[in-house]
C-alpha positions as CSV (number, residue, x, y, z in Angstrom):
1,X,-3.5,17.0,2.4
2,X,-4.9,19.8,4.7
3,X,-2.3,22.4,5.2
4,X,0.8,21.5,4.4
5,X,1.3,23.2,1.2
6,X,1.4,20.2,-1.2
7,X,3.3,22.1,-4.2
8,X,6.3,22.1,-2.1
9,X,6.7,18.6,-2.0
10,X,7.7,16.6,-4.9
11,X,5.2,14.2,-6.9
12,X,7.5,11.4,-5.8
13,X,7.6,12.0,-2.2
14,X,3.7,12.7,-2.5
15,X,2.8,9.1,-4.3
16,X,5.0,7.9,-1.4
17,X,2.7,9.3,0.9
18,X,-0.2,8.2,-0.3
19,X,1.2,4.7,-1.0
20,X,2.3,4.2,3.0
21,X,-0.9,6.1,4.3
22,X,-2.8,3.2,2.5
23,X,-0.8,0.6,3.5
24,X,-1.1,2.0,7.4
25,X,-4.0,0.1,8.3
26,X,-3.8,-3.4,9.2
27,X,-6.9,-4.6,7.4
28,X,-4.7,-3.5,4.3
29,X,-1.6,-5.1,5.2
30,X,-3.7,-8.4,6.0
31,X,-5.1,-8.4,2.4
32,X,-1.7,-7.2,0.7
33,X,-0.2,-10.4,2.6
34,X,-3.1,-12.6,1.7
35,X,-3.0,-11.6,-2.4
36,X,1.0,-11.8,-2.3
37,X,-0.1,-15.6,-1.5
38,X,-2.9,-16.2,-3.8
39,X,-1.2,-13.6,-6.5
40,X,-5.4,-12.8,-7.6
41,X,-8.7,-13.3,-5.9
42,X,-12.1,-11.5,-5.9
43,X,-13.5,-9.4,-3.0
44,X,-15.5,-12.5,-1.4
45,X,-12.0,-14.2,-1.3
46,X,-11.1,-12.2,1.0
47,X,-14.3,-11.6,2.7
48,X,-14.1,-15.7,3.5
49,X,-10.4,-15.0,5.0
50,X,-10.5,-11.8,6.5
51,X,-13.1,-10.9,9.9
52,X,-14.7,-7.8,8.3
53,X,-17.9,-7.1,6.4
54,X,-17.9,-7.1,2.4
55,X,-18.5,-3.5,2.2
56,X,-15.6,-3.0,4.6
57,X,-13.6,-5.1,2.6
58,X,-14.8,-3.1,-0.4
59,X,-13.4,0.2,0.6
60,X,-9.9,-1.5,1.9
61,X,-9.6,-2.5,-1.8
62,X,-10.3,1.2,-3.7
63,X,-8.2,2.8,-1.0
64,X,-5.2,0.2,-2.1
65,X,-6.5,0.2,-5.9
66,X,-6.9,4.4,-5.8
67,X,-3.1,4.0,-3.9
68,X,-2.0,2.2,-7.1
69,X,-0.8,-0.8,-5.2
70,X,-3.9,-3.2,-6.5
71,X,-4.9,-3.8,-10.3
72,X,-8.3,-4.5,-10.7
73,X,-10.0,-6.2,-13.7
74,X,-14.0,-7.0,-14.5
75,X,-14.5,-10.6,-14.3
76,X,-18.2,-11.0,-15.4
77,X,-20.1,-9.3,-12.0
78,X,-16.5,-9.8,-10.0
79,X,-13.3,-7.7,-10.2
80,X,-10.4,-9.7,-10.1
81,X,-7.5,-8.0,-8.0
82,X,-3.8,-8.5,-8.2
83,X,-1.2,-6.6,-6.8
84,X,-0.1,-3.9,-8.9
85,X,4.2,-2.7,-9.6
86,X,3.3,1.1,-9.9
87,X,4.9,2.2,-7.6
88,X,7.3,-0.2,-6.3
89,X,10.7,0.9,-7.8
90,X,10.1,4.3,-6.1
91,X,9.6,2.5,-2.7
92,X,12.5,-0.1,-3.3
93,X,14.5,3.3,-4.0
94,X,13.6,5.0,-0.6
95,X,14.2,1.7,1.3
96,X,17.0,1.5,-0.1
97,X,18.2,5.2,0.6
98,X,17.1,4.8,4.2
99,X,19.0,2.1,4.5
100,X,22.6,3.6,3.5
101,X,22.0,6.6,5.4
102,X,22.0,4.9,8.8
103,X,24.8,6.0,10.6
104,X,27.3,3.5,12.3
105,X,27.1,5.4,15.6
106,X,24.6,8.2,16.7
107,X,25.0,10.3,18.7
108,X,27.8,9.2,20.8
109,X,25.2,6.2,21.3
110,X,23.1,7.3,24.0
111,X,20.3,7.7,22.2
C-alpha cells in the first residue's frame, strides 16, 4: 500500500480495502453480476459472455479470488468459481454504519 503506514490501520478496514479496490473495475463488477446469476461457472463461461480475452478474464478472476470474494475449486482441467461470503458480514456492517451516520441536514443544506 505504498506509503501510507499500513500498521495504523486496522485488518478490518484493510480487507475492506482490498475487497472494494477489487471490485473497482468494471470487468469485475460485470463478472460478480454475471456469477450472482449463474451462482458457478468456469472461466470460458465468462469468456463467452464477457468482451475481453481469456487471459484477461483470468487475472479479473485471481484479483477477485486473492480479494476473497470468489471460491475457486479444480474441476478436472477447469476451476469452477462461485462467489465466496468472506467477507461480506464486514461489508454489510460498514454499509450499514454508513447508512445511519447520514445526517438529516448538512450543513445548513447548501452543500
Amino acid at each position: 500500500m505504498g506509503i501510507t503506514k499500513v500498521e495504523s490501520y486496522s485488518k478490518e478496514t484493510l480487507v475492506l480495502a482490498e475487497v472494494f479496490k477489487a471490485l473497482g473495475h468494471p470487468a469485475r463488477l460485470a463478472i460478480v453480476e454475471y456469477l450472482m446469476k449463474k451462482g458457478k461457472c468456469i472461466c470460458g463461461d465468462i469468456v463467452n459472455e464477457l468482451p475481453l480475452a481469456q487471459a484477461s478474464i483470468s487475472r479479473h478472476l485471481q484479483a477477485l479470488k486473492s480479494a476473497g470474494i470468489l471460491k475457486g475449486q479444480i474441476s478436472g482441467t477447469s476451476v469452477c468459481y462461485c462467489l465466496s461470503d468472506e467477507h461480506l458480514y464486514t461489508i454489510e456492517t460498514l454499509i450499514h454504519s454508513i447508512k445511519l451516520s447520514i445526517p438529516k441536514t448538512c450543513c445548513d443544506e447548501t452543500v
